[in-house]
Biotite code that builds the C-alpha atoms (Angstrom):
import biotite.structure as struc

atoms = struc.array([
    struc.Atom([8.875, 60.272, -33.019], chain_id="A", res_id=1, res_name="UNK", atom_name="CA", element="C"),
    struc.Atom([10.105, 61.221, -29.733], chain_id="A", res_id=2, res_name="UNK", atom_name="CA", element="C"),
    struc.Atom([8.923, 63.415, -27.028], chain_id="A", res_id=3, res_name="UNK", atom_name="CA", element="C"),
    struc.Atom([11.370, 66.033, -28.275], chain_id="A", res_id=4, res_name="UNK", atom_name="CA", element="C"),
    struc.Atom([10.734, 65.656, -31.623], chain_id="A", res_id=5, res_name="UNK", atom_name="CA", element="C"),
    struc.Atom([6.893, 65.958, -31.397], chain_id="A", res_id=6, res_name="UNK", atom_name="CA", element="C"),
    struc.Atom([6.964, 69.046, -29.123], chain_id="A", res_id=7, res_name="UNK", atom_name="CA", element="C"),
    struc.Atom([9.100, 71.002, -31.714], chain_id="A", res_id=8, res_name="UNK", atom_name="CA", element="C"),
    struc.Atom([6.441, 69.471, -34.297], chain_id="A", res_id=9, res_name="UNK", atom_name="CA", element="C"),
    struc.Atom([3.397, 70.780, -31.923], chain_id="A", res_id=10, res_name="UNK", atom_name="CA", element="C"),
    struc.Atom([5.268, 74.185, -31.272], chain_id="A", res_id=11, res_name="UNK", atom_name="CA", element="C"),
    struc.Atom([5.909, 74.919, -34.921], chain_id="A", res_id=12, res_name="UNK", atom_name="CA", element="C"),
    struc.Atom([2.365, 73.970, -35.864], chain_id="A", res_id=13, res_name="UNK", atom_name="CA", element="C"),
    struc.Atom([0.990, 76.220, -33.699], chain_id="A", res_id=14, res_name="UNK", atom_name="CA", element="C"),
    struc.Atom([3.048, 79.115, -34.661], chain_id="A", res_id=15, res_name="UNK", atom_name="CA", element="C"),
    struc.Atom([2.073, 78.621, -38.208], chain_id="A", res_id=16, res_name="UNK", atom_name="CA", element="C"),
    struc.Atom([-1.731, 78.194, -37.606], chain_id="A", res_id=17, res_name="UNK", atom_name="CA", element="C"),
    struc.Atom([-1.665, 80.920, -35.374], chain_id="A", res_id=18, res_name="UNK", atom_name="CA", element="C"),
    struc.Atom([0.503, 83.441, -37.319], chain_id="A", res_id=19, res_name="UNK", atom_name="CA", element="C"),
    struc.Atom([-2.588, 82.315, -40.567], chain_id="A", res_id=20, res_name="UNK", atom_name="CA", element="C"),
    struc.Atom([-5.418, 83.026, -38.324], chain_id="A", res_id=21, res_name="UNK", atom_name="CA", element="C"),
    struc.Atom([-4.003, 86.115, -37.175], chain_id="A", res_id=22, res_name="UNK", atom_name="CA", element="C"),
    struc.Atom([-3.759, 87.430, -40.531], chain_id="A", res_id=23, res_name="UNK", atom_name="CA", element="C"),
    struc.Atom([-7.022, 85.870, -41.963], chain_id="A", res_id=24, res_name="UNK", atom_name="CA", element="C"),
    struc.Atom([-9.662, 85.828, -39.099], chain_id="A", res_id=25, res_name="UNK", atom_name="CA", element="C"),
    struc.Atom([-8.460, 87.766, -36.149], chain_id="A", res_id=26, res_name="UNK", atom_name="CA", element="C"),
    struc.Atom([-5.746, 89.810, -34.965], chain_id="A", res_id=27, res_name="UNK", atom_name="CA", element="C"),
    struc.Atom([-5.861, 88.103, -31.534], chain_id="A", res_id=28, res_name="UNK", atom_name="CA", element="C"),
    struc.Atom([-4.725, 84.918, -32.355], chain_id="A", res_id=29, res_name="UNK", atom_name="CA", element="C"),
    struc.Atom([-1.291, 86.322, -32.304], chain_id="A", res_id=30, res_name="UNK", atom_name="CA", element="C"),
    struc.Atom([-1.125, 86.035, -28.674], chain_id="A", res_id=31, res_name="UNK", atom_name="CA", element="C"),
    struc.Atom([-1.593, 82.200, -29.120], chain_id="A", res_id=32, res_name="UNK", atom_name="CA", element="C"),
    struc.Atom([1.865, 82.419, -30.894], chain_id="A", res_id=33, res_name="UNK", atom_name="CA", element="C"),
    struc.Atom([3.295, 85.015, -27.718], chain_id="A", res_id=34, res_name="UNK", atom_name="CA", element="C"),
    struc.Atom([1.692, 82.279, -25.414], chain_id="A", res_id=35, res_name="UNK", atom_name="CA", element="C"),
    struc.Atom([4.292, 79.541, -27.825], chain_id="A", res_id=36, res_name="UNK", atom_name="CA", element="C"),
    struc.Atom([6.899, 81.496, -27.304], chain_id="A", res_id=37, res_name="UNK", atom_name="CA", element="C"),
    struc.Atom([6.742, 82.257, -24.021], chain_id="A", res_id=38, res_name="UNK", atom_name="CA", element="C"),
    struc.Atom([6.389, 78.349, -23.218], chain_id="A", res_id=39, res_name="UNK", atom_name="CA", element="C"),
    struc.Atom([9.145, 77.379, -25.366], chain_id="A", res_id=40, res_name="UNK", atom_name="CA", element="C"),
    struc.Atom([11.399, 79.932, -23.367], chain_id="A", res_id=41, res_name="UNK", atom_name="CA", element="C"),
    struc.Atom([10.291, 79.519, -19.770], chain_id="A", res_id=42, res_name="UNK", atom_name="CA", element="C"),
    struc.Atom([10.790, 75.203, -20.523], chain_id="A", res_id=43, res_name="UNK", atom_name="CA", element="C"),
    struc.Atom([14.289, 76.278, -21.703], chain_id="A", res_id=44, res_name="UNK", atom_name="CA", element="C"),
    struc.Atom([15.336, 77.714, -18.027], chain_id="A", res_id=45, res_name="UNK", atom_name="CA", element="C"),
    struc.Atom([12.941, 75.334, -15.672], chain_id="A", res_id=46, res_name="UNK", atom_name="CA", element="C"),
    struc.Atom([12.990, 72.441, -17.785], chain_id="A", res_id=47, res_name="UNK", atom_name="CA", element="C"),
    struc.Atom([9.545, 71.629, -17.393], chain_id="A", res_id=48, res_name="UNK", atom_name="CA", element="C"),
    struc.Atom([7.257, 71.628, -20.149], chain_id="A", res_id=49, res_name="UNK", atom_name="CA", element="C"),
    struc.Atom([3.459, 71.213, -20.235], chain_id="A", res_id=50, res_name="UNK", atom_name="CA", element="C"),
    struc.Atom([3.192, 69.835, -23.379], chain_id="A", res_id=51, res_name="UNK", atom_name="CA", element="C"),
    struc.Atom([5.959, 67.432, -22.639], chain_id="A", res_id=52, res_name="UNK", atom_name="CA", element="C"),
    struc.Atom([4.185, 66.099, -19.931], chain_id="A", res_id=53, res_name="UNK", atom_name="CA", element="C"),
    struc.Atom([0.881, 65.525, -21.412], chain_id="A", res_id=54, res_name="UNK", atom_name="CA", element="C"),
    struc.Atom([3.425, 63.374, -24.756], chain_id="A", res_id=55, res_name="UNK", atom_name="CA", element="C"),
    struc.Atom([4.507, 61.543, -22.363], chain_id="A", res_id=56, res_name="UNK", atom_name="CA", element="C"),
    struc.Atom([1.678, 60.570, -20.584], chain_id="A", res_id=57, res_name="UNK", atom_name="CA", element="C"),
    struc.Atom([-0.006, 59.183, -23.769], chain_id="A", res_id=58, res_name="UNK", atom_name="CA", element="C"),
    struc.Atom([3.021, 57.387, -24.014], chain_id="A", res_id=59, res_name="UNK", atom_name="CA", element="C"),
    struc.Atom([5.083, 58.876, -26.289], chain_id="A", res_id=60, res_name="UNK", atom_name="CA", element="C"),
    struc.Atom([8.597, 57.105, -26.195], chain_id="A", res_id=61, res_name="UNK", atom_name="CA", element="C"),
    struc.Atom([11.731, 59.391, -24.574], chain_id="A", res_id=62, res_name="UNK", atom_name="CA", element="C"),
])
C-alpha cells in the first residue's frame, strides 16, 4: 500500500470506529469523526497532512 492508499484506509477506519462508539459507548466520540473530517478537508487546501507525515516516516513507500 501506498501513503495515499493507507491514509484513506486510516481515515475510513476511524470514521467507522468512531461513528460505533458514538452510538454504543458515548456520544462524544463523534467529535473524533468531526476531528476526521476536518483533517481530511484542511489537507485537501494546504496539502499537508499529519497522518501522511507520520506513513511516511515509518517508511511507507510514495
Amino acid at each position: 500500500m501506498t501513503v495515499n492508499e493507507s491514509l484513506r484506509a486510516i481515515a475510513g477506519f476511524f470514521v467507522l470506529l468512531s461513528v460505533a462508539l458514538g452510538y454504543w459507548v458515548h456520544p462524544g466520540f463523534y467529535l473524533f469523526s468531526a476531528f476526521v473530517g476536518l483533517n481530511l478537508l484542511q489537507s485537501a487546501f494546504t496539502g499537508w497532512c499529519p497522518m501522511m507525515a507520520i506513513l511516511r516516516a515509518i517508511g511507507v513507500p510514495e
